[in-house]
N, C-alpha and C positions, 0 to 999 in steps of 0.2 A: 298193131300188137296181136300174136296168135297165141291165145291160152294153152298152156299146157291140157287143162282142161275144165268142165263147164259145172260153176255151183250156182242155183239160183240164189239171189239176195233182193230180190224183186220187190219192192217195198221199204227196203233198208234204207239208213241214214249213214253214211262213214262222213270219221272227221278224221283228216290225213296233217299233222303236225310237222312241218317241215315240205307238205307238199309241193311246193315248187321246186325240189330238188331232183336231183335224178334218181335216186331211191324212191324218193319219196310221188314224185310225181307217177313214177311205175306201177305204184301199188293203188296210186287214184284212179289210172286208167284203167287196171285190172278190176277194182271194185264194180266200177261204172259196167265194163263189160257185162259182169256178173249181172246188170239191172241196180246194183245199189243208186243211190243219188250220193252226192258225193262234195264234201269241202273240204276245198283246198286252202291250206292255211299255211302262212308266211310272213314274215314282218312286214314284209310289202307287197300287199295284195294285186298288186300289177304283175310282180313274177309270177304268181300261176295262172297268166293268162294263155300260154301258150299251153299250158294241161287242160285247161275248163275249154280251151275250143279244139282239143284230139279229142275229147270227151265228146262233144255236143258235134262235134263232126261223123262221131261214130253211131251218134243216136243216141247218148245217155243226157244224164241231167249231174249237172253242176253249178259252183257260187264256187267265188275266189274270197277269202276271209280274211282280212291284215289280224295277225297277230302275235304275241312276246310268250315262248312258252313260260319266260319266268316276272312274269307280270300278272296277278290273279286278275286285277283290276281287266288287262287289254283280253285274256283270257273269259270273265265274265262276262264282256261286252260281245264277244266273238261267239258266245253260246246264245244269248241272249238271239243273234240272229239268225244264227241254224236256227233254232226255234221256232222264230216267228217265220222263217221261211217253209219247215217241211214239219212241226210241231212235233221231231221227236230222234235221237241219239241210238244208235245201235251200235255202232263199231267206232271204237278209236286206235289209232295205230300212231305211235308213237315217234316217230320218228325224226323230230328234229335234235342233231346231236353229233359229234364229231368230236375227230381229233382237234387240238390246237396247236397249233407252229410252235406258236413263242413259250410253250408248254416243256416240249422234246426236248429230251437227253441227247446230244449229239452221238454218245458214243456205245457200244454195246456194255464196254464194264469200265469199273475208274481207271485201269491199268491202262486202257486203252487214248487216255488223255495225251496230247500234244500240243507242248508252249501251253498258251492262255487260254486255251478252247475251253469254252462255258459246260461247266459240270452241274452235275445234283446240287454242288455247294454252293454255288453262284447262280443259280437259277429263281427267278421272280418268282416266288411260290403264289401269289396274285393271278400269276396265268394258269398256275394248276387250280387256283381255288375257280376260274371262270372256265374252266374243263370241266371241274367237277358239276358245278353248279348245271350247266349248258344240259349236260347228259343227266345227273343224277336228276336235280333238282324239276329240269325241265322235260323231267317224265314225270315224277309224283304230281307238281302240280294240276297238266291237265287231266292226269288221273281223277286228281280230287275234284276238278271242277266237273267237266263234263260225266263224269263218272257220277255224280250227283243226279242228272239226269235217265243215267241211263238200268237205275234200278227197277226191277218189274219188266224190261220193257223186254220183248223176244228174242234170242239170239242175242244178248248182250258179250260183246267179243270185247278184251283192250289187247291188244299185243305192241310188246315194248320189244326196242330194239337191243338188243345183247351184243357179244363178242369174240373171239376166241380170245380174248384176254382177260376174259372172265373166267377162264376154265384153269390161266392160269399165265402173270405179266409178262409179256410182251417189251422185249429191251427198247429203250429210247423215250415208251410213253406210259411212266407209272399213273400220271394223273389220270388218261384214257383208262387205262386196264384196272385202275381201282374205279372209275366212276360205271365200268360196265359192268364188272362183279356185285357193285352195289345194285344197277338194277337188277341184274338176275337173281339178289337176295331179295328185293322189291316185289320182283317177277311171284316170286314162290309165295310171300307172306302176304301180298293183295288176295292170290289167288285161294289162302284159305280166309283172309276177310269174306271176300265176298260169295263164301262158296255157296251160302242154302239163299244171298241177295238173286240169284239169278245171273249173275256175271260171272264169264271166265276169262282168265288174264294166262295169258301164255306171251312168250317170247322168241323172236327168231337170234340166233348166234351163228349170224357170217362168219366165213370165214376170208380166205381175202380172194378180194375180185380190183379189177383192173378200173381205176373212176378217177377222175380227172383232181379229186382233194388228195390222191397217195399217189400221183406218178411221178411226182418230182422224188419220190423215197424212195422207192423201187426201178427208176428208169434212170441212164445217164441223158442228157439232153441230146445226142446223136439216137436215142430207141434202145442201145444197150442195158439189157440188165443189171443193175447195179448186183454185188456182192446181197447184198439184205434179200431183195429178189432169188437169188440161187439156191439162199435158206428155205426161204418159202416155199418153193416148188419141190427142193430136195426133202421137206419135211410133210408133204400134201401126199398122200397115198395114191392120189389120182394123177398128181405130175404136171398140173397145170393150176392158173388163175380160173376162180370162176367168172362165170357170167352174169351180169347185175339181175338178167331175167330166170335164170335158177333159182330167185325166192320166191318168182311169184309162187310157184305150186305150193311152197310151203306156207304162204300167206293164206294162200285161197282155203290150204286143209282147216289152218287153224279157226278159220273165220265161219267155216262148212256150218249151216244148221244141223245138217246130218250127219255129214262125218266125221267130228270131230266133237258132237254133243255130249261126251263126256271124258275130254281133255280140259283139263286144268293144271296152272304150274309147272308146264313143262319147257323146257329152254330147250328149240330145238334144231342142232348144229345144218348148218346147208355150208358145207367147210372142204369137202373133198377128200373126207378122213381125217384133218388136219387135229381134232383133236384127242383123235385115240391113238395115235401113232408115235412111239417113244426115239425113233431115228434105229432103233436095230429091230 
């Protein structure tokens, strides 16, 4: 992986919530890069093992952590070992959370229903309540837990992952687009909690890139771009999907001891114009 460009974090502790993903795993190897030490954390502490040995290939330091974002109990236990491994928290990044399938509105508006196909009105509201939860919920709590540690300590970073459907919903997935608006309301109101604790909580708000959880939405199974896809890019100032590595720089600003030492509360778009652009 080639940084856009180089912050020291030399000494730092990050905890990467979802890290064995492909987001997630991104931002662990960029930390490491930087010198931070680094856990990766997952339900199944076996998938980040292909991150903790790019890491440890590259010459940083790592530990794979099983853990539930919405479990305090697996949550407590998983702090408890960062701890006794490196005796202390500096950065948490947020990032376990997604869309849910069985969530989706199939259709853009009701008019747009055909026969029996599953609407708003027939939809398990169960799977939006385990949308919301997954995203909302399973950012507060490691906020709370590890964030408990990470009072007094230098450079204290949390950054939570946001949306461009926070800015403003996103047809097909209301549950997604209300549980990422609630963080970015999270985002803002942590960020004056802890503002004179020494922590700053900022937020990154993708906009859309091309990842293996949205390609069945936006691609037909031949590589064609589905109709949803033509919106997207028709409504993207820049004209294209981004690149999953177009956050790192945004990560690394906000994490910066230096450059970023007094940002707080900021949600901030890495979208391709997508969300100041009204279609004229």
């Amino acid at each position: 992986m080639e940084l856009p460009f180089q912050i020291d974090l030399s000494g730092e502790v990050a905890v990467v919530t979802g890290g064995s993903g492909i987001i997630g795993g991104m931002f662990c190897r960029a930390l490491a890069l930087c010198g931070a030490k680094v856990a990766v954390l997952g339900r199944k502490a076996e998938n980040g093992e292909p991150v903790k040995a790019d890491i440890e290939a590259a010459g940083g330091e790592a530990i794979t952590v099983s853990a539930d974002v919405m479990s305090k109990e697996s949550l407590e236990k998983a702090k408890q070992e960062i701890l006794d491994k490196w005796g202390k928290i500096n950065i948490l990044v947020n990032c376990a959370g997604g869309a849910v399938k069985s969530a989706q509105i199939p259709q853009d508006q009701f008019s747009d229903i055909e026969g029996d196909m599953l609407n708003f009105f027939t939809t398990d509201m169960e799977n939006v309540r385990s949308e919301l939860d997954l995203n909302l919920y399973g950012t507060m709590l490691p906020t709370q837990i590890f964030g408990a540690s990470m009072v007094g300590q230098e450079n204290a970073n949390i950054i939570n992952i946001s949306s461009m459907g926070a800015y403003g919903p996103l047809t097909r997935i209301p549950g997604y687009s209300s549980a990422k608006a609630a963080i970015s309301n999270f985002t803002e109101w942590a960020a004056n909690y802890f503002a004179k604790s020494g922590i700053r909580v900022n937020a990154l708000a993708p906009g859309f890139f091309q990842t293996t959880q949205n390609h069945a939405l936006h691609f037909n199974p031949d590589g064609t771009p589905t109709p949803r896809s033509k919106k997207i890019i028709d409504s993207t100032p820049m004209g294209k999907y981004g690149d999953p590595e177009d956050l790192i720089g945004a990560l690394l600003f906000l994490v910066s001891p230096k450059g970023s030492s007094f940002v707080t509360g900021v949600i901030l778009p890495v979208d391709g114009g997508f969300h100041c652009y009204l279609g004229v």
